[in-house]
DOPA-622451 format. One record per residue (C-alpha): residue number from 1; residue in one letter; chain; x, y, z. Coordinates in pm, 1 decimal, decimal comma. Example, Ala and Ser with C-alpha at 12.3 -4.5 7.8 and 13.67 -1.06 7.14 Angstrom:
residues 2
KOLFI/1/A/A/1230,0/-450,0/780,0;
KOLFI/2/S/A/1367,0/-106,0/714,0;
//
This chain:
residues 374
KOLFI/1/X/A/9412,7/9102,6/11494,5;
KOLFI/2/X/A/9492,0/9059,9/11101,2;
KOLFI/3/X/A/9359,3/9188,0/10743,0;
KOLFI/4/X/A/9467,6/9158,9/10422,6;
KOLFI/5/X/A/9672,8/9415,9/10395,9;
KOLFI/6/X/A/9700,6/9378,4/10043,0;
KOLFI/7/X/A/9358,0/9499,5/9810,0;
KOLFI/8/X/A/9322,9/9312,7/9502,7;
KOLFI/9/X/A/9559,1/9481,0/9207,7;
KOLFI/10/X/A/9213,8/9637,4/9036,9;
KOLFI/11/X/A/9200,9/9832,2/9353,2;
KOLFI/12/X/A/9037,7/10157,7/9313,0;
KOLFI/13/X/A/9065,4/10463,3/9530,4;
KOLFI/14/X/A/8820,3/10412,2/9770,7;
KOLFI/15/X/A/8965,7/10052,9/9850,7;
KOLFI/16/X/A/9063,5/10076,8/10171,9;
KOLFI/17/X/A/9035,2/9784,0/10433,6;
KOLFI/18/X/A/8867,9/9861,8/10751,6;
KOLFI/19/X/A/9097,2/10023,1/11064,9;
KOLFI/20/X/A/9326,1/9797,6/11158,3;
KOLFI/21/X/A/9487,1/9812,7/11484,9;
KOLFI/22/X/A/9746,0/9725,3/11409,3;
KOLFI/23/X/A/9797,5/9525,8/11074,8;
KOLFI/24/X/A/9977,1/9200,3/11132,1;
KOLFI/25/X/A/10017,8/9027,1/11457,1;
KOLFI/26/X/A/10226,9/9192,8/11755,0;
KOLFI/27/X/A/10472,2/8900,9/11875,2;
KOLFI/28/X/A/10605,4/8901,1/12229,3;
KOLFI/29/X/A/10989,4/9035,2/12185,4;
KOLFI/30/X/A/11009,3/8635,3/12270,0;
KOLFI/31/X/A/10916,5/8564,4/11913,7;
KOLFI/32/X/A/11281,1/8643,5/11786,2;
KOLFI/33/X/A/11424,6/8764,4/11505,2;
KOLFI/34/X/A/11232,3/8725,7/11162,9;
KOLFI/35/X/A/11309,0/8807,5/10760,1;
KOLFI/36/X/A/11302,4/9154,1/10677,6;
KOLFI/37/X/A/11365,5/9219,7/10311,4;
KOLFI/38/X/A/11362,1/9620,7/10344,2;
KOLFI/39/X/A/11683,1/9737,2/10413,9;
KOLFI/40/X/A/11806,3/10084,4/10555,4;
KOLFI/41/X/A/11610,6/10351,6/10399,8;
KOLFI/42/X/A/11696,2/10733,0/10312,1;
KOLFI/43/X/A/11432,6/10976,5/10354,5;
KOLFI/44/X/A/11376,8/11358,6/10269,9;
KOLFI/45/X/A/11048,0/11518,5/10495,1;
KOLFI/46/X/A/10894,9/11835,2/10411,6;
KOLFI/47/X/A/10563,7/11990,4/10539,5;
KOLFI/48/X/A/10300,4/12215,1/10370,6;
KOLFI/49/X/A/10055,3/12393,4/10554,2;
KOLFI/50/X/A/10161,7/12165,1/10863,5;
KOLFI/51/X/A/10111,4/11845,2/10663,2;
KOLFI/52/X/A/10384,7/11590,7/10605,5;
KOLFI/53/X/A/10558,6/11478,9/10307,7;
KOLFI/54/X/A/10825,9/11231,6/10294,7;
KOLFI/55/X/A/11006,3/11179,1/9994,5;
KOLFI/56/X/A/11162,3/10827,4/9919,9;
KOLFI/57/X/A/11411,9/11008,2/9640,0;
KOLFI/58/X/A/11575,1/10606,4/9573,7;
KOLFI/59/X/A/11282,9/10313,5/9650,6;
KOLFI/60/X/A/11497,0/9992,9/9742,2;
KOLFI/61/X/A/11222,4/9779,6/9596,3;
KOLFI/62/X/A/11085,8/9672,4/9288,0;
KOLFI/63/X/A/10817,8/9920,9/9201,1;
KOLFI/64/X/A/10714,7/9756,3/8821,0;
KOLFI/65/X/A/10475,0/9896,5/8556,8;
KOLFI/66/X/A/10500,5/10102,7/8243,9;
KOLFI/67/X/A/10340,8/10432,8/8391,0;
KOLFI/68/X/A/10240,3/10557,0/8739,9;
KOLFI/69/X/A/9918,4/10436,8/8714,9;
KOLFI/70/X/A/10070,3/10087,2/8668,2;
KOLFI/71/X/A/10289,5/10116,1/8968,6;
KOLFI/72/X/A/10039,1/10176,5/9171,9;
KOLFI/73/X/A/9833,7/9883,2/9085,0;
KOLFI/74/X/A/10151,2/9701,4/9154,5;
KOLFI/75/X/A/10270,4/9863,1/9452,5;
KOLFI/76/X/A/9904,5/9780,8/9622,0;
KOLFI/77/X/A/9930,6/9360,8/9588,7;
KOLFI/78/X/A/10327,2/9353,4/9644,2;
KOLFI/79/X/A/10416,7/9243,7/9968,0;
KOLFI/80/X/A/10756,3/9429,4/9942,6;
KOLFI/81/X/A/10646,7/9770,5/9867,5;
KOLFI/82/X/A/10378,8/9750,9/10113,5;
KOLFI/83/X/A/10601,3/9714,9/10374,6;
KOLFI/84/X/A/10820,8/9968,7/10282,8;
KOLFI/85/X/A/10523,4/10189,8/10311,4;
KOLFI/86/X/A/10396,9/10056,8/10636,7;
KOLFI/87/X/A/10789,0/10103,0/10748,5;
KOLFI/88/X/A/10750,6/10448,4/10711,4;
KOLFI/89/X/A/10469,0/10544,7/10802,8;
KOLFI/90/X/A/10372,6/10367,1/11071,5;
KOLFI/91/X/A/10441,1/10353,9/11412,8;
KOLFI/92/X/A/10705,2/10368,3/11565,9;
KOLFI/93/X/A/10876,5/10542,2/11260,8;
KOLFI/94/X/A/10578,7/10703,5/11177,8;
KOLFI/95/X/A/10212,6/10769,1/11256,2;
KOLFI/96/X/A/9855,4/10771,3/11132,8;
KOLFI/97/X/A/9843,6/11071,6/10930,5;
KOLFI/98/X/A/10237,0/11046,0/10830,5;
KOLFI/99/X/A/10205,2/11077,0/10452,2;
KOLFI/100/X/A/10467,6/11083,5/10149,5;
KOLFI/101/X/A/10570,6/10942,5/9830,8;
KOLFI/102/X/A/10844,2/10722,8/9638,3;
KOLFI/103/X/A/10986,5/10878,0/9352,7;
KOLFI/104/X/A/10996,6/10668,7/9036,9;
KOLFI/105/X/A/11040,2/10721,2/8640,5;
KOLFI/106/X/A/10825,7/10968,0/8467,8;
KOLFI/107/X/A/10568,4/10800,9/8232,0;
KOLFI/108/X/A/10749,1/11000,7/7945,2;
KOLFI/109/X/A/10993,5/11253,8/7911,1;
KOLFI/110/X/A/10754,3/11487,0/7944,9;
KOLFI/111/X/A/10766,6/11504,7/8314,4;
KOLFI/112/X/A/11069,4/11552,7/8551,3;
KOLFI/113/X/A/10964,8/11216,1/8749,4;
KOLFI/114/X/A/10650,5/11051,4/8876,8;
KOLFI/115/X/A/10574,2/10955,2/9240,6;
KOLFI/116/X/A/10334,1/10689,6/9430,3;
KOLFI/117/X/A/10207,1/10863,6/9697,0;
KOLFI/118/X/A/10124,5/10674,4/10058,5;
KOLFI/119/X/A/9953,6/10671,3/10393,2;
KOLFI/120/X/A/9859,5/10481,3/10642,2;
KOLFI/121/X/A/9571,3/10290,0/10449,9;
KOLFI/122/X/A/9730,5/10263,6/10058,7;
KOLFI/123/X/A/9819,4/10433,6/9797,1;
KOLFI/124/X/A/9674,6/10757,7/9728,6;
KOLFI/125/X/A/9576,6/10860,5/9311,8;
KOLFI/126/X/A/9629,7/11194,1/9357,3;
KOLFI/127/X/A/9789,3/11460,6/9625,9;
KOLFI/128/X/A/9839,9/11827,1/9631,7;
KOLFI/129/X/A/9997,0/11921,0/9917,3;
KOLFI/130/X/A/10246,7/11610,6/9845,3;
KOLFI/131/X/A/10305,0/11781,2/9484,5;
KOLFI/132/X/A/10363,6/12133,4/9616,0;
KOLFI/133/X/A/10663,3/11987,1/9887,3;
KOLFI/134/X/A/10758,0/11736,3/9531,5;
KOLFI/135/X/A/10789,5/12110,6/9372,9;
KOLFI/136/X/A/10960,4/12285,9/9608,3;
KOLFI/137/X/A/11235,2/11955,1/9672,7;
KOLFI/138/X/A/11312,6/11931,1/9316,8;
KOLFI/139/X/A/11404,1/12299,0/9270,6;
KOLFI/140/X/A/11617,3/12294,9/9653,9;
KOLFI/141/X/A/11769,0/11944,5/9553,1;
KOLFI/142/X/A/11919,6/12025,8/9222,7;
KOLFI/143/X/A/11670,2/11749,8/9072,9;
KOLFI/144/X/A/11503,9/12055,3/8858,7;
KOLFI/145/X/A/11717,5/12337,5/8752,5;
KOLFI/146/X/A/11564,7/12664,4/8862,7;
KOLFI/147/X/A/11485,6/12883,8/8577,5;
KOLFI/148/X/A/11658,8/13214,5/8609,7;
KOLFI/149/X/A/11308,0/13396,4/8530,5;
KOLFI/150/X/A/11219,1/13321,1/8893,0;
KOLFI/151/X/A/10941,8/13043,4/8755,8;
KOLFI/152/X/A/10998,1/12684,4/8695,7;
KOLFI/153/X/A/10751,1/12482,4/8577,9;
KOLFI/154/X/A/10831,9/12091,6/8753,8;
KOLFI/155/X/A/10599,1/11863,4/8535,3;
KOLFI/156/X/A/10514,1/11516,1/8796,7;
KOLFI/157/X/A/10362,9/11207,8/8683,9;
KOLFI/158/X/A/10091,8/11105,8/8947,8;
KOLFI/159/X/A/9804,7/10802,0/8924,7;
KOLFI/160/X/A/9537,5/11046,8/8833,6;
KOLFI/161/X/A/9740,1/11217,8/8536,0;
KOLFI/162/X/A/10027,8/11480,2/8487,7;
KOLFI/163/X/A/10016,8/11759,4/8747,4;
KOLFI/164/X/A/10237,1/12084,6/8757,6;
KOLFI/165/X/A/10423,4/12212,6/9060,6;
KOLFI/166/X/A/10534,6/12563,3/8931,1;
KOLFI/167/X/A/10799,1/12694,7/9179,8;
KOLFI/168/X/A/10863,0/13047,3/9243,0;
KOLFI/169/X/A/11236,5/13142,2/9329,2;
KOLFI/170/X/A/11369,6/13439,3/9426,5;
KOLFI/171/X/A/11764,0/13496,0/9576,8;
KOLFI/172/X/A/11825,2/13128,9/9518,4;
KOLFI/173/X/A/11546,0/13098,6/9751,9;
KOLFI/174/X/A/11222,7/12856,9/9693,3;
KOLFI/175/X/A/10967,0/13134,6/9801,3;
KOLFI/176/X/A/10620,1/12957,2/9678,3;
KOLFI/177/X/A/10478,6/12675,4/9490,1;
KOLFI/178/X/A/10150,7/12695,2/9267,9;
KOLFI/179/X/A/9977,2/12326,8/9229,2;
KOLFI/180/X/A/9838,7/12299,4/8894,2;
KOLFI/181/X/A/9583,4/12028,8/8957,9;
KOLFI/182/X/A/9431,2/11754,2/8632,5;
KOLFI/183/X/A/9098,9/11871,4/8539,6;
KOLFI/184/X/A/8874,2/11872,1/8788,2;
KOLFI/185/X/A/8425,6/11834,5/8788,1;
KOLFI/186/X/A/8115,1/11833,3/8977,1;
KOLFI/187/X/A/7971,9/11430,8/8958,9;
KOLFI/188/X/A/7657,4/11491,9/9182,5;
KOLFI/189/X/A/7483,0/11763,7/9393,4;
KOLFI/190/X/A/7260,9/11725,7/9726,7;
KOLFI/191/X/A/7286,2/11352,0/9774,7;
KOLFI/192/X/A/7123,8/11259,9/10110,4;
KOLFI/193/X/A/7390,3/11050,8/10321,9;
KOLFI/194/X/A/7217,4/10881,6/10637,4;
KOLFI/195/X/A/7422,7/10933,9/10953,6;
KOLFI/196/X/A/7438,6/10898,7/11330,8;
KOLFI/197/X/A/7339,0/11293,9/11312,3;
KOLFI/198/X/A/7093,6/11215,6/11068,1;
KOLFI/199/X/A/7046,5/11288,1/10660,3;
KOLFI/200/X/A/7279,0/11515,5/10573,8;
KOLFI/201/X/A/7341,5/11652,6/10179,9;
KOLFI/202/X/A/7652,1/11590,3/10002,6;
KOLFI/203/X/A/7828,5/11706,6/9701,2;
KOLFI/204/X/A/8071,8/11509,0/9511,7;
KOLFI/205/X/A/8366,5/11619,7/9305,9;
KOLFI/206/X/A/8679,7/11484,2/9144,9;
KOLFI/207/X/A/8986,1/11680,3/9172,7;
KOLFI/208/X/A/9235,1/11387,3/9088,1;
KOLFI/209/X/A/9038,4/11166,0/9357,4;
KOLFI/210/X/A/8650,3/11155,3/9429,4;
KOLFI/211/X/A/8564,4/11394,6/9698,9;
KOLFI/212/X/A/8233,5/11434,7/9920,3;
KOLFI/213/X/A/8197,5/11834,2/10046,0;
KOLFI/214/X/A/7937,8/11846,9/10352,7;
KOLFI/215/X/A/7862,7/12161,5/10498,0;
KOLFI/216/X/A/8006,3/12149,1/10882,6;
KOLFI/217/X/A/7713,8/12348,9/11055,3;
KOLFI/218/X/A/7478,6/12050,4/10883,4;
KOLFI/219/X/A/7635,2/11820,4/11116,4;
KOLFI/220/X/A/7614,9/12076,6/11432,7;
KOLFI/221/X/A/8040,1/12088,1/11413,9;
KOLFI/222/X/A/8225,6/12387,5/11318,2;
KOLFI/223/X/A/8576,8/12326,3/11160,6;
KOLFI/224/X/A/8808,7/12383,1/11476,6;
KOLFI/225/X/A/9039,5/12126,5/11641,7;
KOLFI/226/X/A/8807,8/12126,9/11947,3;
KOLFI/227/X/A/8614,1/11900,2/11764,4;
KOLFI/228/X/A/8836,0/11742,5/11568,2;
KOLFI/229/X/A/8718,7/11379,7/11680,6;
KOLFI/230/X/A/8389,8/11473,8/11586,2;
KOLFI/231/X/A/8466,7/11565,7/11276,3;
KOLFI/232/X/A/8676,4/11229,6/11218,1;
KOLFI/233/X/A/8379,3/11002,6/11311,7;
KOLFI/234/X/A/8136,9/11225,9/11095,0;
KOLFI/235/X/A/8407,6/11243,6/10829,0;
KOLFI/236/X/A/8462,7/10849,5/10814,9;
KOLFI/237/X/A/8100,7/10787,5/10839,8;
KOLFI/238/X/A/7999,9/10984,6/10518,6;
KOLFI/239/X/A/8291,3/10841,2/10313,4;
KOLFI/240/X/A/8213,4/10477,7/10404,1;
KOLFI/241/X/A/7807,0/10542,7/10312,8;
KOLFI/242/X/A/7909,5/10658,4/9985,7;
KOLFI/243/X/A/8182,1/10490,0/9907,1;
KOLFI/244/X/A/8029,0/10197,4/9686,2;
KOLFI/245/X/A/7726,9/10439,9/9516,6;
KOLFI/246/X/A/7682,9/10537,5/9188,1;
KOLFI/247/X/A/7858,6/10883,7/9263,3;
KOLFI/248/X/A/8164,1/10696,4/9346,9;
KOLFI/249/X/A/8231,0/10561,0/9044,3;
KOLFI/250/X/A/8454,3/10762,2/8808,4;
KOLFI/251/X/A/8389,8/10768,6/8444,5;
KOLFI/252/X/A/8626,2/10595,1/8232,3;
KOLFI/253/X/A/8912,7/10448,2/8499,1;
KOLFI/254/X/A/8782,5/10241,7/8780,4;
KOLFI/255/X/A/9114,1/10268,7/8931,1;
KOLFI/256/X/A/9024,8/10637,7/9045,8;
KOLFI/257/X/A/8677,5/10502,6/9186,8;
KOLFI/258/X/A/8581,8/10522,2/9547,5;
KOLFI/259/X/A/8555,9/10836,6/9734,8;
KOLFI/260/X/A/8895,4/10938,6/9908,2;
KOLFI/261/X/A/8785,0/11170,8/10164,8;
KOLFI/262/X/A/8484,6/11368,6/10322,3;
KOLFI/263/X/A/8559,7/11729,7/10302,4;
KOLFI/264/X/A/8379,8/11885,6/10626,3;
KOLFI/265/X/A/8350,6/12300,4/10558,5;
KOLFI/266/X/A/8282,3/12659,2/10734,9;
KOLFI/267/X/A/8134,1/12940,0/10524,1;
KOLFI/268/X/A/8368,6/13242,7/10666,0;
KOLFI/269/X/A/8178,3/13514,1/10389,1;
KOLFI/270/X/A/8442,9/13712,1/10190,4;
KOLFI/271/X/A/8826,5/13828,1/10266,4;
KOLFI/272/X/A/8886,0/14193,2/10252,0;
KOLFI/273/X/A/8957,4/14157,7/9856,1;
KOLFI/274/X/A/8586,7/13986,8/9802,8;
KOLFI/275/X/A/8707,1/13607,4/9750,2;
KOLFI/276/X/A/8527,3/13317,6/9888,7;
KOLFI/277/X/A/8641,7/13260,3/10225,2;
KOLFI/278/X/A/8618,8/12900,4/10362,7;
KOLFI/279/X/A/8773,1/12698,8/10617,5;
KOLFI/280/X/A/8770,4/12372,3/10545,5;
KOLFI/281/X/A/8942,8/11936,4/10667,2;
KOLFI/282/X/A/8970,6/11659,2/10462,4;
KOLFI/283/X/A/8925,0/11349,5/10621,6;
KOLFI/284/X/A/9081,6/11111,6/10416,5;
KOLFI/285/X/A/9130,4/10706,0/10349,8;
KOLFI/286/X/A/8983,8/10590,5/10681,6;
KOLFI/287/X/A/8999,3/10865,9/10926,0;
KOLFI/288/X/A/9320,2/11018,4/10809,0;
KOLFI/289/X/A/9348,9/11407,5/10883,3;
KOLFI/290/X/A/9452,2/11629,9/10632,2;
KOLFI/291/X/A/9681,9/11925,7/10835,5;
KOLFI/292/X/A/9671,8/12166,8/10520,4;
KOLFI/293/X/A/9378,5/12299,8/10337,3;
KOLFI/294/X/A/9388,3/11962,9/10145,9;
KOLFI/295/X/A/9578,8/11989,7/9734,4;
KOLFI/296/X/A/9353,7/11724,4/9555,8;
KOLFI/297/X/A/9052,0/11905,3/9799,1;
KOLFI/298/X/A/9089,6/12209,9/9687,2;
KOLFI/299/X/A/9077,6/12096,5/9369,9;
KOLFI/300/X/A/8762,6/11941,2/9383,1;
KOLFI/301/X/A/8596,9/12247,6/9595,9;
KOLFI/302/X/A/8709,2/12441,6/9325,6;
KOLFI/303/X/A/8519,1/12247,7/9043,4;
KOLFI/304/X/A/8204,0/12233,6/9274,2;
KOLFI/305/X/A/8165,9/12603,6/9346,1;
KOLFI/306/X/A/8227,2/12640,0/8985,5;
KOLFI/307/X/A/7961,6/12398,3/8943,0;
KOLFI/308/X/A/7718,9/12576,6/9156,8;
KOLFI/309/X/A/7832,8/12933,4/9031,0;
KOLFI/310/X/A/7981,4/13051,4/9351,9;
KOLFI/311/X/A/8352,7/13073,3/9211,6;
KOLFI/312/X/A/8420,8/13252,1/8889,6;
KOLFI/313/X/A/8720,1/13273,0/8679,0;
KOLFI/314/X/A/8813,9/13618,8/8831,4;
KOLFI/315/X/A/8742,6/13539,7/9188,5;
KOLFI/316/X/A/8968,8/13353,0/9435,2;
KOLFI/317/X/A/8899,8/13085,8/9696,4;
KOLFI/318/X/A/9100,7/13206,1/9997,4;
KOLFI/319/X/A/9125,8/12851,9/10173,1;
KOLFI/320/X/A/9188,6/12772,6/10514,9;
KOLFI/321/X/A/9318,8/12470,4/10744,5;
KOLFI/322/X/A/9215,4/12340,2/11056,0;
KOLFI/323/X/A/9544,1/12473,5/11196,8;
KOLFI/324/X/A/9525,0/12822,3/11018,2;
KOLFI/325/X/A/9792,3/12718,9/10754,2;
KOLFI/326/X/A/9639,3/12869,3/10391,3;
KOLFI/327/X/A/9584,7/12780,0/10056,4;
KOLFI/328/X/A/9491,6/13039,2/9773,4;
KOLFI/329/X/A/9312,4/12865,8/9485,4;
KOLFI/330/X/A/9144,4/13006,2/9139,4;
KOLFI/331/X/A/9044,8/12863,5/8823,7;
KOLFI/332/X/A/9307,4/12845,7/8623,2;
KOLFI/333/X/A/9082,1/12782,8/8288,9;
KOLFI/334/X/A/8746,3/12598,9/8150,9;
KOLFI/335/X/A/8814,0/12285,9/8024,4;
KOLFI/336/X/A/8590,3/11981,7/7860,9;
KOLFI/337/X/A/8670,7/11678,8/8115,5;
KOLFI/338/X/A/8493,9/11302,6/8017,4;
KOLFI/339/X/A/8233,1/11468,4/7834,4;
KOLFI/340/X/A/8127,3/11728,4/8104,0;
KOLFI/341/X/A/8210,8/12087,0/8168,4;
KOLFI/342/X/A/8540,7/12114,5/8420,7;
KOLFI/343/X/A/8853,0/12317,4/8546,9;
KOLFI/344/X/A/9182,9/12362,8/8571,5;
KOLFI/345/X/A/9213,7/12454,9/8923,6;
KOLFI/346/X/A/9539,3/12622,5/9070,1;
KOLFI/347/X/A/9644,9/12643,2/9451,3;
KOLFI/348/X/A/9909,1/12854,9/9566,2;
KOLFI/349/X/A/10151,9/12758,7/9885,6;
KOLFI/350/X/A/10441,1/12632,5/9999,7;
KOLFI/351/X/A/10622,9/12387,6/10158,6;
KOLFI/352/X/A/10948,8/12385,6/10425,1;
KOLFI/353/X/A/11212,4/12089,0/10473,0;
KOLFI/354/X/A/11227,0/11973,0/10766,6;
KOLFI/355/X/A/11449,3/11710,7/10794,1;
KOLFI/356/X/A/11662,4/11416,3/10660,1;
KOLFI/357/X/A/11662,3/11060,1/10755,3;
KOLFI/358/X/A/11807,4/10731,0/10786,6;
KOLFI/359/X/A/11547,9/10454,1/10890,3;
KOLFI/360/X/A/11683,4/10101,1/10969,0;
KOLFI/361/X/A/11499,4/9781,0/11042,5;
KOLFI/362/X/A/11685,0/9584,8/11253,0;
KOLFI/363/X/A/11631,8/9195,1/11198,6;
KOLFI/364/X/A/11553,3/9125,9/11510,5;
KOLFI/365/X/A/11275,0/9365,0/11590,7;
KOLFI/366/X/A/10883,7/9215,5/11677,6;
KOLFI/367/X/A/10706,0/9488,7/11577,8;
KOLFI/368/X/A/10846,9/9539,2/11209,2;
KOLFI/369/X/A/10677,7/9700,8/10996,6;
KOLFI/370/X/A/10500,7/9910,5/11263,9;
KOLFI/371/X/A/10166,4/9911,2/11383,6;
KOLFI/372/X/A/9899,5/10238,0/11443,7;
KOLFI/373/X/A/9663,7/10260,8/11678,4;
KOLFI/374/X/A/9377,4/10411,7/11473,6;
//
């Protein structure tokens, strides 16, 4: 079975091909040997919140364009970067929710560096978790100096804008990393989706990508691994529908079209302190699952329960996982975002190395780049 692997270089967010299982031909090992132009990459993997990161600190390809934005556009139609992410991330290196990001020039000298984050499906415009491991490498790598007040503020150039990962330190120690997300907005409320379990209502926010939030009980699901295939089919099925609508489409920059993921949700009440308790997955590009409370998610929950007036400035949105990892996000202040009201949302975590590699493609291998099997 083959696709395109390769969207056209407009590509927006939400353009992502259909599965594909897996992405180019599987030859017999009879096939022989065949060109590969990636050579022997070094890799640094983190987790937050039980999601992965890896960090491609020195791309071996060709990543062109003035800003991050532009790399992205050109990372999406070049055959050479696309295989270096498929490398990666795919089987038998990887897997289908192995995520991570190759580190290139800042757009200015305003920021410490930019990234391109990746997946199984593209290349993502924005990611939290991925900025909150970015933070917490920088500072543990030497790449940032850590500030001797215990906070370091790591400015990252991303697709969707300039983020901040601000690291706390204590005893040389990285002991917590705050994601300061772009502003973030409401774009619709209520819209009825048709699915298999019939009309369900979804909000939409932005939060550096386009987000739909669907309650889980209006699906029958509750957000708990039991279900977790449920809530991948459901999750999938509500992007897709939505996808190419009106409340996909993002204001002034097409490239950050498309919705990204479905966010599926429990209502938990309060915590002990009185913040909004939730429990929430992202199910991202096509059927991707988001292991931490989801960065760019959060975001966008934030800026929808501000929306709706069930987060204020001085109350907290204690933020849960499908795998009881936490995030802990508040509005950091009101903003004015493409002429409508918005935040500056902040989520609190942290992320733990947890490991170094060396991946090699050897010239004779059949299966290069990898394949996945959803």
């Amino acid at each position: 079975m083959t696709t395109n692997p390769h969207p056209p270089p407009n590509a927006r967010a939400g353009d992502i091909a259909a599965p594909v299982v897996p992405t180019r031909d599987i030859p017999t090992a009879a096939a022989g040997a065949h060109d590969i132009v990636t050579p022997d990459v070094r890799t640094i993997d983190y987790h937050t919140a039980g999601e992965p990161f890896r960090i491609v600190v020195d791309p071996p390809v060709a990543i062109l364009g003035e800003t991050v934005a532009e790399r992205r556009v050109f990372a999406i139609s070049d055959p050479s970067v696309d295989d270096l992410r498929r490398m990666l991330c795919f089987e038998p290196r990887g897997h289908a929710d192995m995520y991570g990001g190759l580190i290139t020039p800042p757009d200015d000298d305003g920021a410490a560096f930019g990234v391109l984050f990746w997946h199984k499906d593209g290349f993502s415009t924005a990611c939290g978790h991925g900025t909150i491991a970015l933070g917490a490498w920088a500072i543990e790598s030497g790449r940032v100096t850590a500030d001797p007040s215990g906070i370091t503020e790591v400015e990252i150039d991303v697709p969707s804008g300039r983020v901040t990962a601000r690291v706390h330190t204590s005893d040389g120690r990285v002991t917590g990393v705050d994601f300061v997300s772009v502003a973030s907005y409401a774009i619709a409320q209520a819209v009825s989706v048709p699915t298999a379990r019939g009309q369900v209502l979804a909000d939409i926010a932005y939060g550096g990508a386009i987000y739909a939030h669907v309650n889980a009980s209006a699906v029958g699901l509750t957000v708990e691994p039991r279900h977790i295939d449920q809530l991948i089919a459901i999750g999938r099925e509500i992007r897709w529908a939505l996808n190419d609508s009106e409340h996909a489409r993002h204001p002034s920059d097409d490239r950050l079209s498309g919705v990204y993921g479905t966010i599926l949700y429990d209502e938990l009440g309060e915590d002990a302190d009185g913040n909004l308790y939730q429990r929430n997955v992202a199910i991202f590009a096509d059927g991707e699952v988001d292991r931490s409370p989801c960065g760019s998610g959060t975001a966008s929950r934030v800026a929808m329960l501000s929306a709706t007036g069930h987060l204020s400035a001085d109350c907290h949105l204690v933020h849960d996982s499908i795998v009881g990892s936490r995030f802990d996000a508040r509005i950091l202040r009101h903003v004015t975002a493409e002429n409508r009201p918005a935040v500056i949302p902040i989520i609190s975590g942290t992320a733990y190395k947890t490991g170094e590699h060396l991946f090699t493609a050897d010239p004779a291998d059949p299966l290069f780049p990898g394949f996945v099997l959803r």
